[in-house]
N, C-alpha and C positions, 0 to 999 in steps of 0.2 A: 504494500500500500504506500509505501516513502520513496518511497523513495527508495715480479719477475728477479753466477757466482755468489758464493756465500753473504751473508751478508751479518749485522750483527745483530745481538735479539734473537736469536733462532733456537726454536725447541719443534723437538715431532714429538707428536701426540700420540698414542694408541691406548686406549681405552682398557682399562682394567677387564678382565673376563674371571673375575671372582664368583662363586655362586651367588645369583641374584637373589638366593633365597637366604641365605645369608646376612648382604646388605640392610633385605626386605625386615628380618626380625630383629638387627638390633634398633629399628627404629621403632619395632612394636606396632607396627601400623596396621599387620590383620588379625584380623581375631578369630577368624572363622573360617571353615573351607570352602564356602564357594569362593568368598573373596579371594582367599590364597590360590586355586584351580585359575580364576583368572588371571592374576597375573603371574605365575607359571608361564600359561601358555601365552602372554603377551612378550616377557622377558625373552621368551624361546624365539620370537618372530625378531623381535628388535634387536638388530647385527650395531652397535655401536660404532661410533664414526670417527674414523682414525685421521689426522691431519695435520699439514704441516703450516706450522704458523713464523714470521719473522716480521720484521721492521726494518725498511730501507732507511739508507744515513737523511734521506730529510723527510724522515717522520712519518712516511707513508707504512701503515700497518697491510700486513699479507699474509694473507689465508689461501691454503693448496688443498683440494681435497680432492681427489680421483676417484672415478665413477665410468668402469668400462662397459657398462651395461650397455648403452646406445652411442654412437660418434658424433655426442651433441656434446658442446661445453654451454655453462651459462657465464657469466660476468655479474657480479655486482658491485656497485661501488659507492658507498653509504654515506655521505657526508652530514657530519654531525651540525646540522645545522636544520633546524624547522621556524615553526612559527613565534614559538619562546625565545627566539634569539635576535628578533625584533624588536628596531624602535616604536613603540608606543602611536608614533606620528606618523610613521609609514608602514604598517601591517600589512600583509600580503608578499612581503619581498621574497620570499624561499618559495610559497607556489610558485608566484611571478618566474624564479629561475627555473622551475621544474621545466616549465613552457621554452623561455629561451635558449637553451639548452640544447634545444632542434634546431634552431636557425641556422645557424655554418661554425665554421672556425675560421682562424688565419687560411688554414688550408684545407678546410672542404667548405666547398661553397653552399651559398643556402638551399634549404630544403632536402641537399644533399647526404644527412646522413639516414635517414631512413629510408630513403632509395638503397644506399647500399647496404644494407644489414638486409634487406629484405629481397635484393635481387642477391644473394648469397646463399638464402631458404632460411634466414634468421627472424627475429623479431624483438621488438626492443620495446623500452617501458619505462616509466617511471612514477615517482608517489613521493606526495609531501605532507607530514603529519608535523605535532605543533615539537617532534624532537630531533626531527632527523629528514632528509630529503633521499633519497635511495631512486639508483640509477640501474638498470638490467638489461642484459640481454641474453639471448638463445640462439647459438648459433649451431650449425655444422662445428667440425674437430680443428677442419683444413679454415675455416674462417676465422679462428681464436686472433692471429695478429693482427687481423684487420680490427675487430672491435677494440681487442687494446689500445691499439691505435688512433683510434676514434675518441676512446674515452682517455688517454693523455691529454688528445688536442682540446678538449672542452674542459680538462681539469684546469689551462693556464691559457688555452689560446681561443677563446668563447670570442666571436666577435658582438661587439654592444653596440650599436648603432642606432640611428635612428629610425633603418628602418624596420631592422627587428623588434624593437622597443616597442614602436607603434602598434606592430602588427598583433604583439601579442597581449598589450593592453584590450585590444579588442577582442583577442578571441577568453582571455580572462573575465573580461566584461560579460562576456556571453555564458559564459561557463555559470558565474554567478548568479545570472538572472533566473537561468532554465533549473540551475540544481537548488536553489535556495527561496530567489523571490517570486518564483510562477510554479512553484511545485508544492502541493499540499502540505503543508506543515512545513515548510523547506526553511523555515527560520528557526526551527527549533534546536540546532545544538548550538547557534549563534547568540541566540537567548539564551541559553541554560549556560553557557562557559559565561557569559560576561556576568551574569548575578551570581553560581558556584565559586568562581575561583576570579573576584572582582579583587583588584588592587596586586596583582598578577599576570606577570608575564602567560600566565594559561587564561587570562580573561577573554581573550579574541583567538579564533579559529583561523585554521591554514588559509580560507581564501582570503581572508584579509576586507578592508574598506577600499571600494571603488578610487572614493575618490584619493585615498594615499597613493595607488598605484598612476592616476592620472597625474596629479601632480608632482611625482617625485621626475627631477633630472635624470638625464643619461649620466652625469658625475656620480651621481648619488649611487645608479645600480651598479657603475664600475666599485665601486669603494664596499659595497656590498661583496661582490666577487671575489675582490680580491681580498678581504679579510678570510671568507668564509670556504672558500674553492681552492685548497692548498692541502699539499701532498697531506701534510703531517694533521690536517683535520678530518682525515678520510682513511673507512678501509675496504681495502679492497679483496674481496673474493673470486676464487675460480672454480669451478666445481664441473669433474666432467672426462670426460675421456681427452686428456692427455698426456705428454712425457715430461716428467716433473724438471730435470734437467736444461730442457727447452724452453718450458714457461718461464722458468725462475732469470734466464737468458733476454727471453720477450718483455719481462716486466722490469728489471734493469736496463733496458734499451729503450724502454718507452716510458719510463717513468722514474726512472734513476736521475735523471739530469732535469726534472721539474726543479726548481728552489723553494724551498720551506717558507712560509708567510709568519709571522709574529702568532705566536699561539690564542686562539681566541678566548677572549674571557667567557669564563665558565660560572657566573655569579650563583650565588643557592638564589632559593626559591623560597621566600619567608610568605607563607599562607594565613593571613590576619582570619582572627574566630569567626566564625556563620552562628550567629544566634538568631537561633529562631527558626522559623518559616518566613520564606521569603516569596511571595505569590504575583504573578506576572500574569495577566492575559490578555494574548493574543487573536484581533478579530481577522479571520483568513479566508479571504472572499474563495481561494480554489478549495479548499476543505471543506467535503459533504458531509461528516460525521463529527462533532465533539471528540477532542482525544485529549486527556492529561497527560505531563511527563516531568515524574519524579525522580529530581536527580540528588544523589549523597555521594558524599566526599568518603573516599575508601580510602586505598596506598596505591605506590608509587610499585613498579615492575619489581619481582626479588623480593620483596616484604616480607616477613616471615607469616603475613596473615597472607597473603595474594591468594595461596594454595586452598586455602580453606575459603575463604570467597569467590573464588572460581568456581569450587564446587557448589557452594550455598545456589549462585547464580542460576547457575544451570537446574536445580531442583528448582527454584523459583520462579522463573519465565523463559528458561532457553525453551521451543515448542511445543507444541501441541502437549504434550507427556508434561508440559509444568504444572506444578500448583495452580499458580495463577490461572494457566490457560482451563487448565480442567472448571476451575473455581467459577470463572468469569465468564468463561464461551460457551463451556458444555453444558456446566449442569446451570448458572441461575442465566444465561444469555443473555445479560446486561452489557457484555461488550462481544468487536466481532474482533480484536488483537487484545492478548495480553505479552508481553514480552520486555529484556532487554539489554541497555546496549553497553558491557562492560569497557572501560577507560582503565590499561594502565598503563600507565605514560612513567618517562624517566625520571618525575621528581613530585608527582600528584596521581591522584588515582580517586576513579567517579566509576558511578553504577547508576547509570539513566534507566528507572522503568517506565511502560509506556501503554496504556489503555487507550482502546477508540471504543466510543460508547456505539453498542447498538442501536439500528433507528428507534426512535423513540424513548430511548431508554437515559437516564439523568447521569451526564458525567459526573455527579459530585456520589452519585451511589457506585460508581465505576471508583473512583478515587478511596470513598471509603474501605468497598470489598480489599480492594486491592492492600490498606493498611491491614485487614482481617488478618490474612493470608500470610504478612509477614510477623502481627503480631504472633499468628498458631506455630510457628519455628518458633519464636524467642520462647514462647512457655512450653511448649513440649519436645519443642527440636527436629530431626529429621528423623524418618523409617528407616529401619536397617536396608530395604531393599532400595530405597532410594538413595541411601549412600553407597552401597555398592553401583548402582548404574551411573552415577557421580563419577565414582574413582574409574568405572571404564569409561566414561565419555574424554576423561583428563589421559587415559592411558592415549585411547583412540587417536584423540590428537596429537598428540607425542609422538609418539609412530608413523602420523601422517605426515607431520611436519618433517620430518626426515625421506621422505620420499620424494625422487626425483632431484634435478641437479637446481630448479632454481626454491624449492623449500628449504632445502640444504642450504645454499649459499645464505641465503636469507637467514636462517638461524644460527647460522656460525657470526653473520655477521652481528646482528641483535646479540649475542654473546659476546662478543668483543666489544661494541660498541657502548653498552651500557653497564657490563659489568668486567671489562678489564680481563675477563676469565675465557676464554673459547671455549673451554674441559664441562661450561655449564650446558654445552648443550647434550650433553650427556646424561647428567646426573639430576636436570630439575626434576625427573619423576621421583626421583626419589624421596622429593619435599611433598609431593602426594601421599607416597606412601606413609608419611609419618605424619598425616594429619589424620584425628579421631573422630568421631561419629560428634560427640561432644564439642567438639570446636568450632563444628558448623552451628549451633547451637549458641557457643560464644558468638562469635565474630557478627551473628545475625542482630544479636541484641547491639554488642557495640557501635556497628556504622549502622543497622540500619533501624534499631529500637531508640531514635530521639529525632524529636521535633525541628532540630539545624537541617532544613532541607529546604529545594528549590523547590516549588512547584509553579509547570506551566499548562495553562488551557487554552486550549485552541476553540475558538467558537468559529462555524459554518458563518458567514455573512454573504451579503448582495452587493458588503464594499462602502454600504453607507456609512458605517458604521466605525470611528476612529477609537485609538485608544489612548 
């Protein structure tokens, strides 16, 4: 309904192959033998992932990880830079770059790199969230130098002109309008982040305001780039069927001789107290239904709660099988979505849930149920059979996410990138395993049993109607 010779820093990886069952009990994390049967036969399926990691002399971090399965490699190349690492006065600048980043370089002309990635049999991509901008590609084996290639030249040699600038102001502009201001509820995490996480570099969202992107100079987006586009703030990934000897050759020839940029400041993130209830509504002339959306402030990625909220989450509103949806859809039909949409981000962490009232039906009896539903965890907690189908939906995706060469890369990189550690993408299950039935139980009443919350409603209008 919504919408690349040795180099220094160098360690290889290989994964411990210890009894997992082992691991699994000194954490004490099953109690019981279906639980233990599942993850048996989950531990047995997930081959841990061996890899070679180092750091070029200006700062560029590098991850190797081989994958003979098919004669595709992917690329990715993460630059630590999102929407939190914006001024205040011109928000949007790291989307903004996601976009110009197609344009050309010194030495490929415009338009031209996605011509060649794709006349190769590759495909290429990118994403800008409020911590990080990430850059990918999928190529054939015999194409890996070419994208290397590609992706040095936009690392230091992005051309910024006028009339790239222009062109993608516009098509930014456009991106805006369709995903946010002309799409039913499409202002809803733009509202929820600026009242959540107000007086905060996480108070405004990756697409940023129009008009900062209009306004800001071509000075301005150079001095952006070059603080933020520099070896030593970026890591880069390969994952894939190649010769490790070669790459490590490729990626010192094309990226060895980048120059390091002044390290970017890495300021914390000081999050002033939410007292209260804090209630916004929005009249939204494309919106046919009333829909609420209730967001709390959780943790930040790694938390030692994250685990145990993740699973709360998913017994809560991940589909149809959640409380909520059974509560609200099936049995009293007060709404036709219950759901929602977990945040954790590198230095804060939100849990948006999200009702559409059925026709005729009273969003404020939607909003109520919906507190029921969380109040019956905080006093009785979870089912045993619902925490067990929890710890497999956590294992499920564990396993997924290691599947294929651009999941892989992706989470090697999110492992390095956030926590300094690569060896984490190995061993988060393990922080599953050692959460208890009772924790879900905790952590429900903590973030989500108190009044400091956002709530927004969306009312159906004809547009007369202001707020």
């Amino acid at each position: 309904m919504f919408a690349l010779g040795s180099t220094p820093n160098e360690k290889a990886v290989s994964p411990s192959r210890s009894n997992p069952l082992m691991r699994i009990s000194r954490y004490g994390a099953l109690a019981f033998a279906a639980t233990l049967s599942v993850v048996i036969a989950s531990a047995q399926m997930y081959k841990p992932l061996s890899f070679i990691e180092y750091t070029l002399p200006n700062g560029l971090h590098v991850i190797l990880r081989q994958d003979r399965t098919a004669p595709v490699v992917t690329t990715v190349l993460w630059y630590r830079v999102g929407s939190r690492y914006e001024d205040p006065a011109r928000t949007g600048f790291a989307h903004f770059f996601e976009h110009l980043m197609f344009e050309g370089t010194d030495s490929i002309g415009r338009g031209e790199i996605s011509k060649l990635v794709q006349q190769a049999g590759g495909d290429l991509n990118a994403f800008t969230t409020f911590d990080q901008t990430v850059y990918h590609m999928r190529v054939p084996s015999n194409a890996l130098p070419m994208a290397l290639w590609i992706e040095s030249q936009r690392m230091r040699g992005l051309k910024i002109d006028t009339i790239g600038v222009e062109t993608q102001r516009g098509v930014v502009k456009e991106e805006r309008k369709m995903r946010y201001e002309n799409s039913p509820y499409g202002m809803w995490n733009i509202k929820m982040f600026e009242h959540l996480f107000a007086g905060t570099p996480y108070s405004w969202t990756p697409i940023g305001a129009s008009q900062h992107i209009d306004s800001a100079a071509i000075a301005e987006f150079k001095q952006f780039y070059d603080t933020y586009y520099v070896p030593n703030n970026a890591v880069l990934v390969i994952s894939g069927d190649f010769d490790e000897p070669e790459v490590r050759r490729m990626v010192d020839v094309y990226f060895g001789f980048q120059p390091p940029g002044p390290m970017p400041r890495r300021d914390s993130v000081i999050v002033p107290p939410l007292a209260g209830t804090i209630r916004d509504t929005i009249y939204d002339a494309k919106a046919q239904l009333p829909a609420v959306f209730i967001g709390y402030r959780t943790v930040p990625e790694g938390h030692p709660d994250s685990y145990a909220l993740q699973m709360l989450m998913d017994i809560l509103a991940n589909g149809e099988s959640s409380r909520m949806y059974r509560t609200l859809v099936d049995s009293a039909q007060v709404a036709v979505q219950a759901s929602v949409f977990p945040y954790e981000l590198e230095k804060v962490g939100a849990a948006i849930l999200v009702g559409v009232a059925a026709p005729g039906r009273s969003i404020d009896t939607v909003e109520k149920m919906m507190y029921a539903v969380i109040d019956s965890v905080i006093a009785r907690g979870v089912t045993e059979a619902e925490f067990v189908k929890a710890r497999n939906i956590a294992e499920s995706r564990f396993i997924s996410d290691k599947k294929g060469t651009y999941p892989t890369a992706l989470a090697l990189a999110r492992a390095y990138a956030f926590f300094e550690n690569t060896a984490m993408v190995n061993t988060e299950m393990q922080r599953f395993y050692s959460v208890r039935r009772e924790d879900l139980q905790r952590v429900a009443k903590k973030y989500f049993g108190t009044p400091n919350r956002v709530v927004l409603t969306f009312i159906p209008t004809t547009g007369k109607e202001t707020k």
